[in-house]
LOSE-900216 format. One record per residue (C-alpha): z, x, y. Coordinates in steps of 0.5 Angstrom, whole numbers, plus 500, padded with zeros to 3 digits. Example, Ala and Ser with C-alpha at 12.3 -4.5 7.8 and 13.67 -1.06 7.14 Angstrom:
2
516525491/514527498/
! end
This chain:
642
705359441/700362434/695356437/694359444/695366444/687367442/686363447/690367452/686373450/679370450/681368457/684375459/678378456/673374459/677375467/677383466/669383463/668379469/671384474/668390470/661387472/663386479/663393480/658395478/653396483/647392485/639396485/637395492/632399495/634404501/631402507/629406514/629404520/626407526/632406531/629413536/626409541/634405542/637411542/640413550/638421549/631418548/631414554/625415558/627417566/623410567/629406563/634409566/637406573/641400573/638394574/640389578/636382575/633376580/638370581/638364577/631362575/627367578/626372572/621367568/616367574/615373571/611374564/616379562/623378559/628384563/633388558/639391561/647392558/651387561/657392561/653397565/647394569/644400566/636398565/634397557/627395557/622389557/618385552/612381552/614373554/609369550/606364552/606357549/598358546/600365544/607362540/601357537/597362534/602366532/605361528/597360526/595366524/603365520/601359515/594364514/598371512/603367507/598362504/594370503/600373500/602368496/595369492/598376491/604375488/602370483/596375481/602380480/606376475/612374481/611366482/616363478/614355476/619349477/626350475/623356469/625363471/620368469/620374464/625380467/622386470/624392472/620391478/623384479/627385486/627378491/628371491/623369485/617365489/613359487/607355490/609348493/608347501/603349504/605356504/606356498/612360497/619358494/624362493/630360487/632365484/635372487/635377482/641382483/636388482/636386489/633381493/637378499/642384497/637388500/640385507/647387505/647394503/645397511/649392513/655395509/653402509/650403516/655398520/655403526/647402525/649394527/654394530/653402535/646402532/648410530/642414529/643417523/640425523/641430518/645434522/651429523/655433529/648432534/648424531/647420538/650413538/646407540/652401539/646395540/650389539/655392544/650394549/646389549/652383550/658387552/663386546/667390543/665394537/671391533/669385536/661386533/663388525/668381526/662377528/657379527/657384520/662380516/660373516/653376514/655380509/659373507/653369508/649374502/654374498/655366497/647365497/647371491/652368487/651361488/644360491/640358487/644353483/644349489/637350489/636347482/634340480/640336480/640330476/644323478/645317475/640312473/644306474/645299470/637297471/634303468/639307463/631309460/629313466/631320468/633321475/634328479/633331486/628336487/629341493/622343495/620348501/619345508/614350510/614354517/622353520/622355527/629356530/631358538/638362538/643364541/645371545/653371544/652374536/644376537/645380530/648374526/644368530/638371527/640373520/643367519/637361520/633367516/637368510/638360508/630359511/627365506/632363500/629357500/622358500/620358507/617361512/621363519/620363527/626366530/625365538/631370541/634369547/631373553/639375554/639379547/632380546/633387545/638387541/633381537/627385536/631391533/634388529/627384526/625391524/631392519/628385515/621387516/623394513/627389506/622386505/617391505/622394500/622389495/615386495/615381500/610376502/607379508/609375516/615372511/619372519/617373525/621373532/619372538/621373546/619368552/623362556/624356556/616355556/616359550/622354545/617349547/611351544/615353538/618347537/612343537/609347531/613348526/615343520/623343521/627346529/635349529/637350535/643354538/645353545/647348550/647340550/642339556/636345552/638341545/637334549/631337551/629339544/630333541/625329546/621335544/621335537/620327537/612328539/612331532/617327528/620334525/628334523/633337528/639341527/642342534/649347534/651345541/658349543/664347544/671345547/676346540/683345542/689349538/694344537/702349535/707344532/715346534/716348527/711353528/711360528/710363534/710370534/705369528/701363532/701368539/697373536/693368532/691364539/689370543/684372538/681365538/681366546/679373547/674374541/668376544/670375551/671368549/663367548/664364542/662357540/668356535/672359540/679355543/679352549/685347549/691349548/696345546/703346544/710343543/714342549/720344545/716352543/712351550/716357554/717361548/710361547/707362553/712367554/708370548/702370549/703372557/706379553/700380549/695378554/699382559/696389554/689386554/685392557/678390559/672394561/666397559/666397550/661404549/666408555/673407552/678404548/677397551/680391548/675386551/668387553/663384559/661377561/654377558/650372562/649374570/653369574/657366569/663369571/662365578/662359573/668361570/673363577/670356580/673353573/680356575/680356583/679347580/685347575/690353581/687347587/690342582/696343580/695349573/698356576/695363573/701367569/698372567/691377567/689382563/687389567/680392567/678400566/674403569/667399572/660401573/659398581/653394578/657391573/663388577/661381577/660382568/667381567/672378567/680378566/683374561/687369564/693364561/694358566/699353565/701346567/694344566/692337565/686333563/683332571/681339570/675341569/677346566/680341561/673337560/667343561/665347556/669355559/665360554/669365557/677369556/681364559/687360556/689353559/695352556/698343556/704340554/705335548/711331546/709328540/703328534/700322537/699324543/697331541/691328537/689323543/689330547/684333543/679327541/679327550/673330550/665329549/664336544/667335537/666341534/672343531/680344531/685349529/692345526/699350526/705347523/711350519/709343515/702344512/702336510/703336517/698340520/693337515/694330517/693332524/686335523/684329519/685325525/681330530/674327531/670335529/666338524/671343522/678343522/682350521/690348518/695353519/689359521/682359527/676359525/677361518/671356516/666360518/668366513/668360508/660361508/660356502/662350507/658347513/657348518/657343525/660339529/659331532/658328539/656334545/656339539/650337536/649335530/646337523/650343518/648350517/652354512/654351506/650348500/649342506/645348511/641350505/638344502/637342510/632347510/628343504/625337503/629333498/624329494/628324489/624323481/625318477/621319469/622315463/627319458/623317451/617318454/611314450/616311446/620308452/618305458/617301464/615294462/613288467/617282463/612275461/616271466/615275473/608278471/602275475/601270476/609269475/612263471/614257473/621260470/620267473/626265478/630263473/629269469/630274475/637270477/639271469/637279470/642280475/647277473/646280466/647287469/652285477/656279474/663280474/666278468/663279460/663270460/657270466/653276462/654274456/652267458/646270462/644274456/642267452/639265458/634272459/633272451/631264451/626265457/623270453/622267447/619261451/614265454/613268447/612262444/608259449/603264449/602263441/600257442/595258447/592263443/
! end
């Protein structure tokens, strides 16, 4: 006990010192952003009727992308659709700016050499940048003094900002309330703060804590043949990285290609979807207000509004394309990006089957499975979609689930204390009453729908109830087509076996959610599932891990964001090999395989390999004899000569 106790106390000494730091708080910058102009009290009379969008693809005739709340139908204003040579001069003008800015920030002490970390200032505030592609801009080394913190404190601090856009005035009773992710995508508030504040926030932390070490030259084995040589991997930036997004989390979607791209020294282009473009380009204004704060190069981001024809030129003219969306645009993207040859990262959606064991809870799994469901209106690419429990529990979960779901009130977010909001995309809620109209004409029966409030005449057709359905089998387009919306399938299995055949039953293969009163259990099951991100025992916890990656196989795309593996794709990843000892030790070309090569080169190389690779110490030991005698022959034969 005398040999541990100062070991105990180092240690406890050391636990509390750490804590005591965490409290400290970080030096950010305070940031302003202007949100006067989304504030419904500063509407003008022309934004204010309720807009009724052209059907399908109408819309992109015109050059102007049309902005209205899903929820509401009321109008929120255009921005410019570019076209395809203003997306190639944008992107221009971008590398011009950034190879500009760079020479600035070298002048004023800020760049920081390979791998050294440069004098510390009271002025130092942002990821530490250094010269390497063709924007000469690499970031490694985020100080606490600020840096990627500066995304997080409005984040934290004004999550009504993000999450309602609250316009924060000096008299706070006369504070009129913007929610711009609710009104522009229908979700809930409580919906927003879980998808869109807390997985960014997340995102932050990890890549302060540890970004950087990731980002550091890591060094490998040298192997037999060259135990002389030092070998490492160098992340070097990729230069401009373009990435077409999503609109079901419009705030989340763009910071979280942002942070990775900018952390690791590059330059991003955020093409928005046309169905969050107004959310996308207030949301833009907070990330040009951090950099301004801390120094930043200037055109670091960029985000930009238009169609398809818009994506396309983005694609066309950056270095690296990560794209969120549907599998037919990410084939398209891919067809695209192989006229120039850039790497691809595609995050295609989902059909994410819930698997619930007999052993399981089902109280605690019921609420658990509408959540995974209804979150965000099930627009949510890790949402479940497939669900299938246990027979011997099937009645009492059904029985569960169809008592919480019966409660779900839906209805305008910003007009009450609804519990799931709209349908964002115009039409999608036909698609989803064609999916069920499919399963009830082919044997599945609704047994309960949630209730709607109050509806805007014009919104009617932007929502929909959250719907269970049971006796739902795989002949059901319900079973095999992406749903993205507020309903839940609910099949039968008898055993593991055939809950693990059910679930690799479809083209997508993003990931999976395991429950099992035995963990051992639940872990072999999502070990056999064919997806990318399995959750044992829990739904989409993965995502709140930001130090995994993130991804999915098949339909669902391919490639990872998140996570050391989303990091370092944003990378060019260069192997460098150099000799240890350097003059003193290095690379020699052996007499007998130089040019011109040796009657007994041949001979010489056989022994060489099985001198390093034999199997037993008899065959080296025999070899090395062999590659000494080669040697010394060749020495000798070559005094002679002289």
């Amino acid at each position: 006990m005398a040999f541990w106790w100062p070991l105990i106390v180092a240690a406890s000494a050391y636990a509390i010192c750490r804590f005591l730091l965490m409290l400290i708080p970080f030096n950010v910058p305070s940031i302003d952003v202007d949100a006067s102009d989304v504030t419904e009290g500063n509407q003008t009379q022309e934004n204010s009727f309720i807009y009724i969008p052209p059907r399908g693809r109408a819309q992109q005739s015109d050059k102007k992308v049309q902005c209205y709340e899903p929820a509401t139908m009321k109008y929120l204003g255009y921005f410019p659709a570019l076209s395809p040579a203003e997306v190639r001069e944008d992107i221009h003008m971008l590398i011009i700016h950034a190879s500009r800015s760079m020479t600035e920030w070298h002048r004023r002490g800020r760049l920081r050499k390979y791998g050294q970390k440069a004098a510390s200032s009271k002025d130092d505030s942002f990821c530490g940048f250094f010269s390497s592609t063709l924007l000469n801009i690499k970031s490694l080394y985020a100080s606490k003094d600020g840096g990627v913190t500066i995304f997080m404190k409005p984040l934290v601090i004004h999550q009504e900002l993000i999450c309602d856009a609250a316009l924060l005035v000096k008299d706070w009773s006369c504070a009129i309330l913007i929610r711009v992710s609710s009104r522009d995508t229908g979700k809930t508030m409580v919906d927003a703060s879980l998808g869109e504040i807390m997985t960014t926030c997340e995102k932050i932390t990890w890549l302060l804590s540890e970004g950087e070490k990731w980002l550091k030259p890591e060094y490998r084995c040298s192997g037999r043949a060259m135990p002389y040589k030092k070998s490492r991997v160098e992340f070097h930036p990729l230069g401009v990285i373009g990435a077409i997004v999503s609109w079901n989390y419009p705030f989340h979607n763009i910071f979280n290609p942002m942070l990775a791209a900018v952390f690791s020294g590059n330059s991003i282009v955020i093409k928005v979807s046309e169905n969050a473009s107004w959310s996308g380009l207030f949301y833009f204004r907070i990330i040009q207000a951090a950099l301004a704060a801390v120094g930043a190069p200037e055109n670091l981001v960029d985000v930009i509004t238009g169609f398809a024809e818009t994506g396309e030129a983005l694609v066309s003219s950056v270095d690296k394309i990560i794209f969120v969306g549907s599998p037919g645009v990410g084939k398209m993207i891919m067809r695209n990006a192989s006229d120039t040859l850039i790497p691809v990262t595609l995050e295609l959606g989902g059909k994410d089957p819930f698997i619930v064991c007999e052993d399981a809870d089902v109280s605690h799994v019921a609420q658990i499975a509408v959540r995974a469901v209804l979150q965000s209106s099930g627009q949510n690419c890790a949402g479940a979609e497939r669900f299938y429990v246990h027979r011997d529990i099937y009645s009492s979960f059904v029985t569960e689930v169809t008592k919480i779901v019966k409660s779900v009130s839906v209805g305008p977010p910003l007009a009450g204390r609804y519990d799931m909001g709209a349908i964002c995309l115009q039409e999608h809620s036909d698609k989803l009453q064609i999916l069920v109209n499919d399963a009830l004409e082919k044997g599945a029966e609704i047994v309960v729908r949630g209730s709607f409030g109050h509806l805007g005449e014009g919104a009617v057709d932007q929502f929909y109830p959250p719907t269970v359905l049971v006796n739902v089998d795989h002949t059901m387009k319900l079973m095999q087509e992406e749903t993205f919306g507020p309903i839940m399938p609910i099949m039968k299995f008898s055993t593991d076996e055939e809950a693990v055949k059910l679930a690799n039953d479809s083209r997508y293969g993003l990931g999976c959610a395991v429950f099992s009163g035995s963990q051992r259990r639940a872990r072999e099951i999502a070990s056999q599932i064919h997806c990318g991100v399995a959750a044992v025992n829990d739904f989409a916890s993965n995502y709140m891990c930001q130090s995994l990656p993130f991804g999915g196989v098949k339909d669902s795309g391919f490639g990872r964001f998140a996570g050391v593996e989303g990091l370092r794709a944003c990378c060019l990843v260069k192997s460098v090999v150099e000799d240890r000892l350097w003059p003193y030790i290095k690379t020699k070309i052996p007499k007998p395989i130089q040019y011109p090569v040796g009657e007994n080169g041949f001979e010489f190389q056989q022994s060489l390999v099985e001198l390093l690779y034999g199997l037993n110490i008899r065959d080296r030991l025999r070899a090395l004899v062999n590659v000494l005698k080669i040697l010394s022959e060749q020495n000798s034969s070559n005094s002679r000569s002289r």
